[in-house]
C-alpha positions in Angstrom: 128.8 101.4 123.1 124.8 101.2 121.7 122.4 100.7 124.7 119.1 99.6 123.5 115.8 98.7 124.9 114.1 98.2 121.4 115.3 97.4 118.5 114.0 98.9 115.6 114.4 100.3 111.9 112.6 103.9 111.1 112.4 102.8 107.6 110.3 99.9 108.5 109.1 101.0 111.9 104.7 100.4 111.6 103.0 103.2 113.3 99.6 103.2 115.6 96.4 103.1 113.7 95.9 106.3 115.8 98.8 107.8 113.6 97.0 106.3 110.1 96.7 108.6 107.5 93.3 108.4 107.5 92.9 110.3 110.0 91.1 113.8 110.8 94.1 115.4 113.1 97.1 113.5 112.6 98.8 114.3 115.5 97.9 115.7 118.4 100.3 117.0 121.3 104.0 116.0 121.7 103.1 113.7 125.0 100.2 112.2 124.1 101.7 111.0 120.5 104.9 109.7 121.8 103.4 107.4 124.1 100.9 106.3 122.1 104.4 104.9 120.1 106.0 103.8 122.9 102.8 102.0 123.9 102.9 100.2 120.5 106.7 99.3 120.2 106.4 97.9 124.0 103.2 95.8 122.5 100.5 97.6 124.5 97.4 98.6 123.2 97.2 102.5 123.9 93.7 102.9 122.8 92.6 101.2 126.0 93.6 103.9 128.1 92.1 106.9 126.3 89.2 107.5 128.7 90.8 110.3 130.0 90.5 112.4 126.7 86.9 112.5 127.4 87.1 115.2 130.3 88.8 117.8 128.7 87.4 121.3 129.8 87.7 125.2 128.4 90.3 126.5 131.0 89.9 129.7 130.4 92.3 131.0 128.0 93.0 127.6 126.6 91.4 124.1 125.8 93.0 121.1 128.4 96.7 120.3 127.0 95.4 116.5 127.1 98.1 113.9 128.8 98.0 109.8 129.7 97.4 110.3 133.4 100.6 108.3 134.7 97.9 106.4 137.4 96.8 104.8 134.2 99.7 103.5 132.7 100.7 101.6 135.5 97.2 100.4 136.1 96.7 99.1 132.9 100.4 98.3 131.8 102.7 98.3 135.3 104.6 101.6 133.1 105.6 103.8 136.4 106.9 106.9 135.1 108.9 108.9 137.4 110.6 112.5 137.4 114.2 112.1 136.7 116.6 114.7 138.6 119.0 116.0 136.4 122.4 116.8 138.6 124.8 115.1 135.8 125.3 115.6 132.3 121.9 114.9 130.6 123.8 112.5 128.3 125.1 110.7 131.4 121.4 110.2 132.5 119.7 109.0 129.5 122.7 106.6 128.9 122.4 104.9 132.7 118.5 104.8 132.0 118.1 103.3 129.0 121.3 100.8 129.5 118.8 99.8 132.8 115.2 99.5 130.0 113.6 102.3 130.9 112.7 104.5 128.2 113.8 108.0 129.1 111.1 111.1 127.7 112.8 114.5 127.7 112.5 117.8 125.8 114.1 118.5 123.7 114.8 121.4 120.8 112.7 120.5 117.9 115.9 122.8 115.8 118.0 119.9 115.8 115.2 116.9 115.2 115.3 115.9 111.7 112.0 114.0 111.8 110.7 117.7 111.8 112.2 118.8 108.9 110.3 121.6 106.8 108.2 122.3 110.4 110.8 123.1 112.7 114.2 122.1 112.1 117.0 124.6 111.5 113.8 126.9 111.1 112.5 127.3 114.8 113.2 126.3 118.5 110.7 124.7 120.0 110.4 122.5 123.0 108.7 118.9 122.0 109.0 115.7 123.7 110.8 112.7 122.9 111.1 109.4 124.0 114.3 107.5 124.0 115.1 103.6 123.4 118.2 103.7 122.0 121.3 105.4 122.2 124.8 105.7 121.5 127.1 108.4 122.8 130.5 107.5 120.8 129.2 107.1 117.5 127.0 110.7 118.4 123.4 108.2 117.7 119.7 108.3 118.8 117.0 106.5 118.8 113.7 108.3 119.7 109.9 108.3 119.1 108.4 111.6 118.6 105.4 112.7 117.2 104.0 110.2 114.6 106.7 107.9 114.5 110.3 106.6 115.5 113.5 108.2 113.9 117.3 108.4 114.3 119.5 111.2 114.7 123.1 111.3 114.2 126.3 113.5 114.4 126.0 117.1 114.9 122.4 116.8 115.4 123.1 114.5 118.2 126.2 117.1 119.7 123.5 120.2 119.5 120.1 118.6 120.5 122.3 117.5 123.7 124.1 121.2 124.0 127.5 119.1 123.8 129.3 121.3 121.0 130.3 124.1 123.0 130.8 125.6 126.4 127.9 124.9 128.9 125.5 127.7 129.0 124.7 128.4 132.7 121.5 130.3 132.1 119.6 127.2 130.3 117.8 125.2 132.6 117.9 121.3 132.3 114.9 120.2 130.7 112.0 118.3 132.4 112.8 114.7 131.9 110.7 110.8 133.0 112.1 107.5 132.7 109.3 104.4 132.6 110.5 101.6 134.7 108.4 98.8 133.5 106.8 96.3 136.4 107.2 92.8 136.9 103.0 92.4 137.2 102.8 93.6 133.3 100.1 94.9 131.4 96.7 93.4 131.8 95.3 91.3 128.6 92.0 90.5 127.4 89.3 90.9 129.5 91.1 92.4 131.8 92.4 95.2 129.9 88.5 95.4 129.2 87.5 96.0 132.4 90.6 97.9 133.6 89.6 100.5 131.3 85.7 100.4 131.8 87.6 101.4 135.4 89.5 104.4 133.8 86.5 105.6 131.9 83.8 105.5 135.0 86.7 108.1 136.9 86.4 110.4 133.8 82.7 110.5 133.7 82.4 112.0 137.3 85.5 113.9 136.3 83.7 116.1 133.5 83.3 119.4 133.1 80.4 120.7 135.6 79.5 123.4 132.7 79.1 122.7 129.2 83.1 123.5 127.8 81.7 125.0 124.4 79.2 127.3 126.2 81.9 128.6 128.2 84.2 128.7 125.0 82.2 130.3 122.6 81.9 134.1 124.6 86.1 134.3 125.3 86.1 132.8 121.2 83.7 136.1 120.2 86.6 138.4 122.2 89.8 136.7 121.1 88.4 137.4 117.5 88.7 141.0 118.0 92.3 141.4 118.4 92.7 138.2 115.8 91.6 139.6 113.1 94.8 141.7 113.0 97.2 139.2 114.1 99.9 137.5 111.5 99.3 133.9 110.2 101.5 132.3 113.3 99.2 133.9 115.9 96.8 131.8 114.3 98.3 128.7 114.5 99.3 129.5 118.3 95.8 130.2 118.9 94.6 127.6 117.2 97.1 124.9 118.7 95.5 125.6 122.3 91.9 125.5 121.2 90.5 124.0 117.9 93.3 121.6 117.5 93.6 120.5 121.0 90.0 120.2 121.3 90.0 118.6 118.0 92.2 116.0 118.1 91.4 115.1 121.8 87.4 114.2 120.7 88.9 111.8 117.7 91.1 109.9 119.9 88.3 109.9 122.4 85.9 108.8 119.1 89.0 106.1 118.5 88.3 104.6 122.3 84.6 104.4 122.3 84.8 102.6 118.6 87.3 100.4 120.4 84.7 99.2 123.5 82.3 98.6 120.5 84.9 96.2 118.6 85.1 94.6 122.3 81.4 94.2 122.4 80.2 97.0 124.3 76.9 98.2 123.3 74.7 101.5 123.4 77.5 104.0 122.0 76.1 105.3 118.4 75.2 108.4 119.9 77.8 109.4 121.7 79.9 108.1 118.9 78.5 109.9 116.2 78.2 113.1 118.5 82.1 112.8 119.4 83.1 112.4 115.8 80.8 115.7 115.2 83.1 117.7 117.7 86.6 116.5 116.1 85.5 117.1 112.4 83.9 120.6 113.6 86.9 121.8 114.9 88.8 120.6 111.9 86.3 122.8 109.3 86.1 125.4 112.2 90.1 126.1 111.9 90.0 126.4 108.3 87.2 128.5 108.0 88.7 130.8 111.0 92.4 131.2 108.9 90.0 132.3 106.1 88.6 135.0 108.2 91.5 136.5 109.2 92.9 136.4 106.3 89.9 138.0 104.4 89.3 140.5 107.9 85.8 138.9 107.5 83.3 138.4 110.2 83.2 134.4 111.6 79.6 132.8 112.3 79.7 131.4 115.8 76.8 129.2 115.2 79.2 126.4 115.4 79.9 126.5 118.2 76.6 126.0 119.4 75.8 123.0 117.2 79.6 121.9 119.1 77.2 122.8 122.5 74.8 120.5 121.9 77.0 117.4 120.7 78.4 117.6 123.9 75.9 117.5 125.4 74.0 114.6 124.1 77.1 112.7 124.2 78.3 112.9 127.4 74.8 112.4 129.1 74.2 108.9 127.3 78.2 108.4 128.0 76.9 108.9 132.0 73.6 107.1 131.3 75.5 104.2 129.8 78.1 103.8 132.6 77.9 105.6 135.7 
């Protein structure tokens, strides 16, 4: 029997503007993306709680893997997502949850996703988030968001995504899996979405980094590009999946939210806008003309990464100025 929280067709399914094609990085991490969908199907405005990409920080070895903090879902929508234990059948779980509304997100094996055909499936295993609407276990069907969009899945695809073909494995973990139970108080609207927000974004302003990120970057940057230089075309697109691209596509959706306070009438942001948008395109030419590098075993200017310095900078110091 189908249980369904939302109907919907992929063929007609309308993405997020933040998925447009017009768009610098067109996706950005498996989390992030799929509840910026969910978001949308459910009627929510996501946008509205993207203050948080505005704190990401160098940590180290790796740019911040940017995620919704949870807090803000249920601040701004009454979304509270909660760990789901699995001691049953995964199947078993996702079928109770979704029967009761709650959208269930779970990992799952991007090898058996057809949405990520010519990327990953029946090419490469690799762990990528879903979220589920809709499902039905006899006739082997799925509903999901994931990534850009929402898509279905169906017979086999369904038996191996869920492990269900053969005999259980005891050496593979259960994945990590949420369900959102969606509160009676509901999302805020209008103004007080507005200010709910204005909230979110004051928290992320005392929350950023105490040293400039791209100062700290651009030394570990100069090292990594020793050993680089010798390292296949994947190792790129590893390295660059934790750094360029994650910084990358975190500053556009962060250059999304401060163009949406403008459209709400908020004033005073060209700078930190037009410094913002600097950051995401950077990284975008940055990435291409790194792949170049290695691939020519040519030198790479760093100088970039200094002009990437001092956006930052000016941005976020109006971005205080402005609001805290």
């Amino acid at each position: 029997m189908m249980k369904q929280i939302i109907a919907l067709d992929p063929k007609t399914y309308q993405r997020h503007l933040i998925h447009g094609k017009d768009r610098t990085w067109i996706e950005t991490n498996c989390y992030a993306d799929v509840l910026i969908e969910l978001l949308h199907a459910l009627d929510y405005e996501p946008i509205a709680a993207l203050p948080f990409t505005l704190a990401i920080d160098f940590e180290g070895d790796q740019w911040t893997f940017f995620k919704f903090p949870l807090p803000d879902l249920y601040d701004l929508y009454g979304l509270d997502v909660q760990e789901l234990a699995i001691w049953k059948p995964l199947i078993t779980h996702i079928e109770e949850q979704v029967e009761l509304g709650r959208p269930v997100l779970v990992e799952l094996d991007s090898f058996y996703l057809p949405d990520t055909a010519g990327t990953a499936y029946k090419l490469a295993h690799v762990k990528s988030t879903v979220a589920i609407v809709e499902i039905d276990v006899e006739k082997r069907h799925l509903g999901y968001f994931h990534g850009q969009g929402y898509y279905n899945l169906n017979g086999d695809d369904f038996l191996n995504v869920f492990r269900l073909a053969g005999e259980p494995d005891p050496a593979m973990l259960p994945p990590y899996v949420e369900f959102v139970k969606r509160r009676q108080h509901g999302p805020l609207a209008a103004d007080a979405l507005l200010s709910g927000s204005l909230k979110l974004l004051r928290k992320q302003l005392e929350l950023l980094p105490e040293q400039n990120p791209f100062v700290k970057f651009k030394p570990r940057f100069e090292q990594d590009l020793q050993w680089l230089m010798n390292e296949p075309l994947e190792t790129f697109h590893q390295y660059s999946f934790a750094t360029l691209r994650q910084f990358g596509a975190c500053y556009e959706l962060a250059h999304t939210y401060l163009l949406w306070l403008q459209q709400q009438g908020e004033n005073g942001l060209e700078d930190a806008l037009a410094g913002i948008q600097e950051l995401s395109n950077g990284a975008k030419t940055y990435q291409f003309q790194l792949a170049r590098a290695m691939n020519r075993k040519k030198p790479l200017d760093l100088a970039p990464l200094d002009t990437m310095a001092q956006h930052w900078e000016r941005a976020m110091t109006g971005l205080k100025q402005r609001y805290l």
